[in-house]
Backbone as a printed PyTorch tensor [residue, N CA C, xyz], in Angstrom:
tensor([[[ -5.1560, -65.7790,  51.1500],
         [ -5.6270, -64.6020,  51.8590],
         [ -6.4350, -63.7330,  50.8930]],

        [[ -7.6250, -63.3120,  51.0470],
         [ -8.6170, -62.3680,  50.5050],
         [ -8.2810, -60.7080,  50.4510]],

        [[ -8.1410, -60.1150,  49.6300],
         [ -7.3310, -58.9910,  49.3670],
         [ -8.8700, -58.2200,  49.9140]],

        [[ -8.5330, -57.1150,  50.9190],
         [ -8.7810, -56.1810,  52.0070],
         [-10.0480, -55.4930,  50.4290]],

        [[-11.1370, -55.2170,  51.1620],
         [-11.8950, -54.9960,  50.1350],
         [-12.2090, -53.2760,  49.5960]],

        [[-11.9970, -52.8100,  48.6180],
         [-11.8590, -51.7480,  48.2450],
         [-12.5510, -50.7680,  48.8680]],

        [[-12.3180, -49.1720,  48.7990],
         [-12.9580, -48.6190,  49.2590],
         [-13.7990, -47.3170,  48.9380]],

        [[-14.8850, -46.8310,  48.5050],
         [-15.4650, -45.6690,  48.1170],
         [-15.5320, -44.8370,  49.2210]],

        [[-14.5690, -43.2070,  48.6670],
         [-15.1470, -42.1210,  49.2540],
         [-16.5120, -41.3340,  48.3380]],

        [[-17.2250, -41.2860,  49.2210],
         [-18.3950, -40.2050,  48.6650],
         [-17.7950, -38.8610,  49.1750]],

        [[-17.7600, -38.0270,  48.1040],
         [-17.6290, -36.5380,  48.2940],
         [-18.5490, -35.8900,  48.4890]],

        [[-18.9200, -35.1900,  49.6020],
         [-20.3390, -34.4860,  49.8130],
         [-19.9660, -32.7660,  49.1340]],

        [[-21.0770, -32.2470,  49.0560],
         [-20.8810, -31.5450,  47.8290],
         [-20.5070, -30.0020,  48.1790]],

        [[-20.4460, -30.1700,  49.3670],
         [-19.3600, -28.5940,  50.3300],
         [-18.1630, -28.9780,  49.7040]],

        [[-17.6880, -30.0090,  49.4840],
         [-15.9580, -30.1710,  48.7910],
         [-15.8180, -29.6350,  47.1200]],

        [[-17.1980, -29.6050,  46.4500],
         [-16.7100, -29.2180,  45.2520],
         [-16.7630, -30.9250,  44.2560]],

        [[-16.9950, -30.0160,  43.1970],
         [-17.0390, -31.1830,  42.2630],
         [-15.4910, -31.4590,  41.2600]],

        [[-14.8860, -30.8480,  41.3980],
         [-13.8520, -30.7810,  40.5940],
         [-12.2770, -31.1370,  41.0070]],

        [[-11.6680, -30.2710,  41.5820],
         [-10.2710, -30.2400,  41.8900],
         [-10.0240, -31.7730,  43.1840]],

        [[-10.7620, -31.6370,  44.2480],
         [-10.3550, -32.4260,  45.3700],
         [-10.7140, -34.0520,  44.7170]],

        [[-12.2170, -34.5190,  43.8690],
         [-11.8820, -35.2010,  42.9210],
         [-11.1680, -35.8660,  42.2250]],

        [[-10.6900, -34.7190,  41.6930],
         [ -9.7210, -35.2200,  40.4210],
         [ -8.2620, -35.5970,  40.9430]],

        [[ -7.9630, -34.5520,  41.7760],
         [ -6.4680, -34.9750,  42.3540],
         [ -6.8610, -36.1590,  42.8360]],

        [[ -7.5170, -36.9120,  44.1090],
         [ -8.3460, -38.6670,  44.7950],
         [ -8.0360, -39.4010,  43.2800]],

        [[ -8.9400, -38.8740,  42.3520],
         [ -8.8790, -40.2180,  41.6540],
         [ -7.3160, -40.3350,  40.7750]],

        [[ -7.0330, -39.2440,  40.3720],
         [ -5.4250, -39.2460,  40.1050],
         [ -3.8740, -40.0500,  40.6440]],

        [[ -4.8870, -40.4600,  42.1900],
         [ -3.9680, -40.9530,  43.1750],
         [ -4.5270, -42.5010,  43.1210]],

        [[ -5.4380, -42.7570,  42.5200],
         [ -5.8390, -44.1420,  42.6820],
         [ -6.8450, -44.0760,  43.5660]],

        [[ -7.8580, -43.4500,  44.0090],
         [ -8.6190, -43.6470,  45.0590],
         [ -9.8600, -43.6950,  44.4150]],

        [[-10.9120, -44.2840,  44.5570],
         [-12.2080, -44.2440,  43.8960],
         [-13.0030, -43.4190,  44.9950]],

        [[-14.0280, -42.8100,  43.6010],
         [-14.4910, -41.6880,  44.5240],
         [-15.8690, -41.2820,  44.2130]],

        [[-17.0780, -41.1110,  44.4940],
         [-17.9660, -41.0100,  44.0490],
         [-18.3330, -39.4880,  44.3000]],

        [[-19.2270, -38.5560,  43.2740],
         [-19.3770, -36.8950,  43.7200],
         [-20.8780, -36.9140,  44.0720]],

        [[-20.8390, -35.8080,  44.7470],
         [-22.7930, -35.6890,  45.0870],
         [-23.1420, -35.4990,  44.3530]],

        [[-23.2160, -34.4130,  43.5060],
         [-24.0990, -34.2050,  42.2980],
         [-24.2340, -35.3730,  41.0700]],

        [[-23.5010, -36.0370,  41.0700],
         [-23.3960, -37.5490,  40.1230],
         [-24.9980, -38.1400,  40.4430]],

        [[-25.0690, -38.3230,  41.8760],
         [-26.5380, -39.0970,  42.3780],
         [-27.8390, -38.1910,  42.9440]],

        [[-27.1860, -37.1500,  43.2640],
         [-28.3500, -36.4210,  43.7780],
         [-28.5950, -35.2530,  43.6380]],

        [[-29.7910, -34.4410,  43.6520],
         [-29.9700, -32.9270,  43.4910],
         [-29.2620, -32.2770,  44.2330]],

        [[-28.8560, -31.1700,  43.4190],
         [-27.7840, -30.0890,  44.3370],
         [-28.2580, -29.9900,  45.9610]],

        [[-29.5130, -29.9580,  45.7620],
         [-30.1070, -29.0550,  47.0890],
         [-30.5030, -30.1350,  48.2830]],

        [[-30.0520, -31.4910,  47.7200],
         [-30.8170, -32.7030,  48.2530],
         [-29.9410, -32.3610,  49.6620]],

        [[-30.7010, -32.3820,  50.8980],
         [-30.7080, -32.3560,  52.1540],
         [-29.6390, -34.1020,  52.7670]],

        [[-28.8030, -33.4100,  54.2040],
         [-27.8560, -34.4570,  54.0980],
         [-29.0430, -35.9800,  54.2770]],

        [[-29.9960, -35.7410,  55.3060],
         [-30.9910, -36.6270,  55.7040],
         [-31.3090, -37.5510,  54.8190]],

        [[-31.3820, -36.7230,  53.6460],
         [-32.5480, -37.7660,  52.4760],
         [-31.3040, -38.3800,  51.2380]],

        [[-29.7860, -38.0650,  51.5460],
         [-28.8390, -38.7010,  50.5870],
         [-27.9420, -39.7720,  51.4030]],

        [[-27.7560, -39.5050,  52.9670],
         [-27.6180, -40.0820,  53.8590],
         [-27.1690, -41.5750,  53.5270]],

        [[-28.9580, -41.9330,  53.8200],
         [-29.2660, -43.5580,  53.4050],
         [-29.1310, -44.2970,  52.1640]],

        [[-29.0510, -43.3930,  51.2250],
         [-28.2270, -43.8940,  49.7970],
         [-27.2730, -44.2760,  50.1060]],

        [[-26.1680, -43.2640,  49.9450],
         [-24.5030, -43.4610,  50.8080],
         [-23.9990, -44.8720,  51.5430]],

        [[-25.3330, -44.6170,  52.5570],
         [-24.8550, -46.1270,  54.0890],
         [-25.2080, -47.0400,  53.2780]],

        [[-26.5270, -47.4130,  52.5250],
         [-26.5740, -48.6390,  51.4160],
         [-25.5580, -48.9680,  50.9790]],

        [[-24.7450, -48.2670,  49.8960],
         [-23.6400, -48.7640,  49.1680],
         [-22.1310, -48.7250,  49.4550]],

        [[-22.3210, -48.0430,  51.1660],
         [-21.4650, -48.5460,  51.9940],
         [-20.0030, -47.5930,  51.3720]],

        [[-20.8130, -46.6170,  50.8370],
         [-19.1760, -45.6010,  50.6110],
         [-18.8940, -45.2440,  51.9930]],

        [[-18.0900, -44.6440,  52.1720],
         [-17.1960, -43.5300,  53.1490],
         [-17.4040, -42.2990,  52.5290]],

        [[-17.9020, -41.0660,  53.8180],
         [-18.4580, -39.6020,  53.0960],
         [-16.8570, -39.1560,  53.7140]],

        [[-16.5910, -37.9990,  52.6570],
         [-15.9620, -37.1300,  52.7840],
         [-16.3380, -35.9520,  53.1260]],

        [[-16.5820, -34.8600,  53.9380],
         [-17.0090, -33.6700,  54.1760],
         [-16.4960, -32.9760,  54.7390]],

        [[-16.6320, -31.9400,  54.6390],
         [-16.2390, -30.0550,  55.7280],
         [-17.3720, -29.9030,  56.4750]],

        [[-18.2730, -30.4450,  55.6540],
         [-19.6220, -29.9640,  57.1300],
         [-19.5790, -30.3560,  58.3470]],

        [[-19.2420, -29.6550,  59.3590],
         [-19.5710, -30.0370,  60.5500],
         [-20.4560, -29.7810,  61.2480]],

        [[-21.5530, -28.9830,  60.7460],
         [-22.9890, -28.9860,  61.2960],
         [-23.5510, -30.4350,  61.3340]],

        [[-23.0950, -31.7220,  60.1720],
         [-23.1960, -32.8640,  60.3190],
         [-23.0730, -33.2450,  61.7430]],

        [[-21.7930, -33.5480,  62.3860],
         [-22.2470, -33.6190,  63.5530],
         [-22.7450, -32.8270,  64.7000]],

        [[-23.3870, -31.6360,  64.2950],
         [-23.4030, -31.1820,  65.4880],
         [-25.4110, -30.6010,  65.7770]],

        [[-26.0680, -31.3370,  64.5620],
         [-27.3630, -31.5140,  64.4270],
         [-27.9470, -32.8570,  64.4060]],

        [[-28.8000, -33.0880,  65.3670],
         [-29.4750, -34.3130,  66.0710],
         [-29.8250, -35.2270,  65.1110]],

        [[-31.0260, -34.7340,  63.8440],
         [-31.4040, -35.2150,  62.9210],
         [-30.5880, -35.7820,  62.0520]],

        [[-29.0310, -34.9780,  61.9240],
         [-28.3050, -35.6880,  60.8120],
         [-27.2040, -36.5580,  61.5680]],

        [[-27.1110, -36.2730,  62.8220],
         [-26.6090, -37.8400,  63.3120],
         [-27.1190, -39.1000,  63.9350]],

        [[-28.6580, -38.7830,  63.5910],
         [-29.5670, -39.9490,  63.1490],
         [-29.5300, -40.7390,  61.8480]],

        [[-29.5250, -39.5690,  61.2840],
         [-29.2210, -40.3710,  59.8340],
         [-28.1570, -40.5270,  59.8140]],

        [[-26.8960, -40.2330,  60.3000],
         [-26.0530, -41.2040,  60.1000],
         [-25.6080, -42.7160,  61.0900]],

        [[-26.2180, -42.4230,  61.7770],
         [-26.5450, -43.7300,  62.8500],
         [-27.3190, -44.9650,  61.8070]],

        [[-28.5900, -44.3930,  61.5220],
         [-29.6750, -45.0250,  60.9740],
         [-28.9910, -45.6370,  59.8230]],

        [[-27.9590, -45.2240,  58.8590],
         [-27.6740, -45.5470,  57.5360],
         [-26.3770, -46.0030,  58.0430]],

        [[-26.1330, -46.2110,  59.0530],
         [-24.3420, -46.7840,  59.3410],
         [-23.0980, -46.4450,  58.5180]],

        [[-23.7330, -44.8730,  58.6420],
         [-22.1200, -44.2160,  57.9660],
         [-20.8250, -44.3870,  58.8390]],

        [[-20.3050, -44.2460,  57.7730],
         [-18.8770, -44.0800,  57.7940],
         [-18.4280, -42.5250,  57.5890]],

        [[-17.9480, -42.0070,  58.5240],
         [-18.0670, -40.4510,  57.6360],
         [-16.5150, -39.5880,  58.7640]],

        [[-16.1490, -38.5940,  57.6300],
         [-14.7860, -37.9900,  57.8780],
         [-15.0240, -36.7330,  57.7010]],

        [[-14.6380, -35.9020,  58.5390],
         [-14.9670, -34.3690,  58.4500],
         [-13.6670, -33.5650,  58.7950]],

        [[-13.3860, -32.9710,  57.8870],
         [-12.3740, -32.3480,  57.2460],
         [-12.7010, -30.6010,  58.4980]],

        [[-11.6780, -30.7330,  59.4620],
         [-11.3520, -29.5590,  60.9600],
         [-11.4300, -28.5030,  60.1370]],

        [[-10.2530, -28.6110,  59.2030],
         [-10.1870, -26.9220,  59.0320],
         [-11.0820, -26.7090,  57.5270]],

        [[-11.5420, -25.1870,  58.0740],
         [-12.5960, -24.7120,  56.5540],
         [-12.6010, -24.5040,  55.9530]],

        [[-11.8730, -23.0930,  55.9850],
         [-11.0870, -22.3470,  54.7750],
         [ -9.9650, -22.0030,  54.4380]],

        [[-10.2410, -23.3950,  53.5310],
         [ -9.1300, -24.2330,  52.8240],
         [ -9.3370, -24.0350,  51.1220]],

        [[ -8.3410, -23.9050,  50.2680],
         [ -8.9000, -23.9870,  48.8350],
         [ -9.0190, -25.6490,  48.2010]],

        [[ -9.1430, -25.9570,  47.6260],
         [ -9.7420, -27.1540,  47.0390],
         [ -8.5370, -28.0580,  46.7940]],

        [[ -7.3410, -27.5730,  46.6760],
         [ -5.9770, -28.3530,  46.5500],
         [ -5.5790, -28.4720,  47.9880]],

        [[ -5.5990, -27.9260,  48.7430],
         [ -5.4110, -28.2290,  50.0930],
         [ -6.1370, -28.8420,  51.0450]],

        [[ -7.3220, -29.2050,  50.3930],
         [ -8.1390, -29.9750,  50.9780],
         [ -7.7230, -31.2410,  50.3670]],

        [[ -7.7750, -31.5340,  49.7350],
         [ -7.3940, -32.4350,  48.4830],
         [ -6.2190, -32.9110,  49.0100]],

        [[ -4.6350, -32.0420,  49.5890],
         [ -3.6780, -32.8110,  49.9510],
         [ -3.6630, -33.2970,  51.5250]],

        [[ -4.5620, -32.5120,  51.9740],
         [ -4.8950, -33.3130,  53.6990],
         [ -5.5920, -34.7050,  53.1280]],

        [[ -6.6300, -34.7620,  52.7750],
         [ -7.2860, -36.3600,  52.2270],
         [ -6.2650, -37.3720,  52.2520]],

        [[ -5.0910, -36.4870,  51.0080],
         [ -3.9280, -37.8460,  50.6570],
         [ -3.4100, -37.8340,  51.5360]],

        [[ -2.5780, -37.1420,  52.2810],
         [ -1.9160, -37.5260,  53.5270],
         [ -2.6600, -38.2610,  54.1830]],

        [[ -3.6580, -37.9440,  54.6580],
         [ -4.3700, -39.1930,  55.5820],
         [ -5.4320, -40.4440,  54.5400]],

        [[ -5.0380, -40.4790,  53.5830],
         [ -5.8450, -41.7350,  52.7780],
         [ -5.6210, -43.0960,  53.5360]],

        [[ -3.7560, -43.2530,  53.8180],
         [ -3.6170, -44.4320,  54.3730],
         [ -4.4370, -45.0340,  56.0850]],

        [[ -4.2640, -43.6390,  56.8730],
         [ -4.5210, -43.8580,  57.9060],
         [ -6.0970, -43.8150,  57.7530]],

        [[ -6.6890, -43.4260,  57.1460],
         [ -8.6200, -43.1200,  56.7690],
         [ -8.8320, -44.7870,  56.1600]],

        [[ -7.9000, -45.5360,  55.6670],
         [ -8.3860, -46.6750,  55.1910],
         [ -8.4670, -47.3680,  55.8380]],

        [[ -7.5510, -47.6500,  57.4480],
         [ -6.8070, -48.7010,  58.2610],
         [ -8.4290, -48.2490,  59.3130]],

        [[ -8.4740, -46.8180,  59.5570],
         [ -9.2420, -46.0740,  60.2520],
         [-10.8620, -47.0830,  60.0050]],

        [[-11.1620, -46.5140,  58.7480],
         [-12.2270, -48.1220,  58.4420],
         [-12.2510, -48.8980,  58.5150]],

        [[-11.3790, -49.6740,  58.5530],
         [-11.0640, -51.1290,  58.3700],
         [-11.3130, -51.7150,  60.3330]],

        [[-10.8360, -50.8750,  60.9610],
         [-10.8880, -50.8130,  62.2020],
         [-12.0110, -50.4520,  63.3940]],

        [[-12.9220, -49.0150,  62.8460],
         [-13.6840, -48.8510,  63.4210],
         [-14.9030, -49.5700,  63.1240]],

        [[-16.5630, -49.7100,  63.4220],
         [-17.5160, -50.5050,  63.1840],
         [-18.1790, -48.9250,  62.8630]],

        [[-18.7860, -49.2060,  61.7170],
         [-19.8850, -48.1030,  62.0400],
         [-21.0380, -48.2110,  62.3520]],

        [[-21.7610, -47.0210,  62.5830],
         [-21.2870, -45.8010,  61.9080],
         [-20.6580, -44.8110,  62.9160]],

        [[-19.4270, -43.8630,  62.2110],
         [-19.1040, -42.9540,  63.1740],
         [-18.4920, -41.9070,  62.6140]],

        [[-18.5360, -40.9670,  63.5200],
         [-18.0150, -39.2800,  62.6920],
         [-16.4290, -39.1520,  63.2680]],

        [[-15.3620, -39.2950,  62.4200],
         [-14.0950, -38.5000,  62.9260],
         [-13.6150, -37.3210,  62.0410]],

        [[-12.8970, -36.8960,  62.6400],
         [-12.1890, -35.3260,  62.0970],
         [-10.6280, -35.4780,  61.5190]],

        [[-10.6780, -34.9250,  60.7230],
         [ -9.4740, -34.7370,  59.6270],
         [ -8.5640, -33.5800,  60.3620]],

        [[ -7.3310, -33.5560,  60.6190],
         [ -6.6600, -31.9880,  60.9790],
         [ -5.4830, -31.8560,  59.5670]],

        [[ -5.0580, -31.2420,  59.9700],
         [ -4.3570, -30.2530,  58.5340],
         [ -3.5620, -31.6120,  58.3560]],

        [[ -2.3170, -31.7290,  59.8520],
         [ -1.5240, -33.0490,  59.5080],
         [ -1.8030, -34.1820,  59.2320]],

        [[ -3.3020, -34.4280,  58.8400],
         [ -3.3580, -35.8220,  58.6340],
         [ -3.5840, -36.5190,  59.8580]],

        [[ -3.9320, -35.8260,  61.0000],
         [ -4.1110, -36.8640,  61.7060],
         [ -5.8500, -36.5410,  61.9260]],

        [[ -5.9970, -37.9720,  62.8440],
         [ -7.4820, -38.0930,  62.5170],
         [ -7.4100, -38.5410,  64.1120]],

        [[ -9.0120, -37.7680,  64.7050],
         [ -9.5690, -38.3430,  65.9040],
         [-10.9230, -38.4060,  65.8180]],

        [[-11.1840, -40.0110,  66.5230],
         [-12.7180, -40.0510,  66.3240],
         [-14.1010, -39.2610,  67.2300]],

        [[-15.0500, -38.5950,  66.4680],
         [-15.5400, -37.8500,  67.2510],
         [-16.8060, -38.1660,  67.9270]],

        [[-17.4170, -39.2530,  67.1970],
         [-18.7220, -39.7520,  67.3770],
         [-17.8600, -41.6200,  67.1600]],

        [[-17.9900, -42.2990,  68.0860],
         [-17.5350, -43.4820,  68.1860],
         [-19.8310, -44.2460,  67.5750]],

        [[-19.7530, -45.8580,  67.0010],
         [-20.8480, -46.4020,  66.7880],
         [-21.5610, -46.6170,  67.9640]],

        [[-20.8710, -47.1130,  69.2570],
         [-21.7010, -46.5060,  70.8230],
         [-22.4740, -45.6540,  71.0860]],

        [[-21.9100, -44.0710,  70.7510],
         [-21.9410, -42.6930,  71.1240],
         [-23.3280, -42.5830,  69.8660]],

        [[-23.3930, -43.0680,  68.6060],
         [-24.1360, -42.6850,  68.1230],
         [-25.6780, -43.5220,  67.5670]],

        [[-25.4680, -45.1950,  68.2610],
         [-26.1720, -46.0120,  68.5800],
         [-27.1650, -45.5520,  69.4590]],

        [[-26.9310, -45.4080,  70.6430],
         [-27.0160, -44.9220,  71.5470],
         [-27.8360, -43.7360,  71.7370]],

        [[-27.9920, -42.6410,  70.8470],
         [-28.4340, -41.5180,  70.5710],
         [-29.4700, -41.7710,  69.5480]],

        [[-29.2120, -42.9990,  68.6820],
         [-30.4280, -43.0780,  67.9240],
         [-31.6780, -44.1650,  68.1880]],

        [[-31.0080, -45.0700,  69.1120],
         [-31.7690, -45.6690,  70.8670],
         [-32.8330, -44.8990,  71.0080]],

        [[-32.4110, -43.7030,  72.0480],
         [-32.9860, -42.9790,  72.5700],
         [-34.1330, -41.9910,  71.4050]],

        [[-33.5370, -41.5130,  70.5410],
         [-34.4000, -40.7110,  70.0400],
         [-35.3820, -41.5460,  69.1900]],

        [[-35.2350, -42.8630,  68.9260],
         [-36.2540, -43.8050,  67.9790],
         [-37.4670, -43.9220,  69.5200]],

        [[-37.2410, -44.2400,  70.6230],
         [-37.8820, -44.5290,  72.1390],
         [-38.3430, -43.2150,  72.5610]],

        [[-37.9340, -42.2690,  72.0750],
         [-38.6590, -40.6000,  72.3520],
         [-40.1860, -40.7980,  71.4020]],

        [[-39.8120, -41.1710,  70.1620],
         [-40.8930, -40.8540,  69.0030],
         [-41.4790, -42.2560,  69.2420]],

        [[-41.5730, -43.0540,  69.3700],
         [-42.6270, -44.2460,  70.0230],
         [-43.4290, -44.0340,  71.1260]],

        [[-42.4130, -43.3350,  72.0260],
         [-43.1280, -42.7970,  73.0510],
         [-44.4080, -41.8730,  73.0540]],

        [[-44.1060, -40.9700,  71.8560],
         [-45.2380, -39.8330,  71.4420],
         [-46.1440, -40.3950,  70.8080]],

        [[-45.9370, -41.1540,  70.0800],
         [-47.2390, -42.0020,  69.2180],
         [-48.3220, -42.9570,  70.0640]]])
């Protein structure tokens, strides 16, 4: 039997470079930070398709992610995998211990869903999916057949 193949979270860079980090990799989790690959200011659009290439899993608080057209194109387009952390204001250790509580179920969670798709983190660790690969296929269908259409 082929041992279940490892997994990268990308930390998007609303989480901080430091504490939520360090506790992940402390726990055994590999973890990649935004600022490691990209300019502070680099827009989610244009780091996106890096990310879906190397097939990490994003970690984030942003939920303007899903709730702007363009960036759930790009995450359609780049077949993310991506987890968005409900509650906001949170300090960096408490963000950090929602992750671990739900690490196990966020791994099975991948292993299970197809991407790309957006689910939500709640305090307990539990996770519901918010953008299923249908829901966001589907949307990037349509909006690739909008802009063909105009040309």
């Amino acid at each position: 039997m082929t041992e279940p193949q490892s997994i990268t979270f990308f930390i998007d860079r609303c989480l901080g470079k430091k504490s939520i980090p360090e506790i992940l990799r402390t726990a055994g989790i590999t973890v990649e930070i935004h600022d490691d690959h990209f300019e502070k200011g680099a827009l989610d659009v244009d780091w996106l398709p890096q990310v879906g290439e190397k097939g990490w899993i994003v970690l984030t608080k942003d939920d303007r992610i899903s709730k702007n057209q363009l960036e759930r194109i790009a995450v359609a387009r780049a077949q993310i995998k991506m987890f968005v952390l409900a509650s906001q204001n949170l300090q960096g250790k408490d963000m950090a211990a929602i992750f671990l509580k739900a690490i196990v179920p966020m791994q099975e969670f991948v292993r299970k869903h197809p991407a790309p798709f957006i689910a939500k983190i709640y305090r307990d660790g539990k996770i519901n999916l918010w953008k299923d690969s249908k829901e966001l296929l589907a949307e990037l269908k349509i909006f690739d057949e909008s802009i063909s259409s105009e040309s």
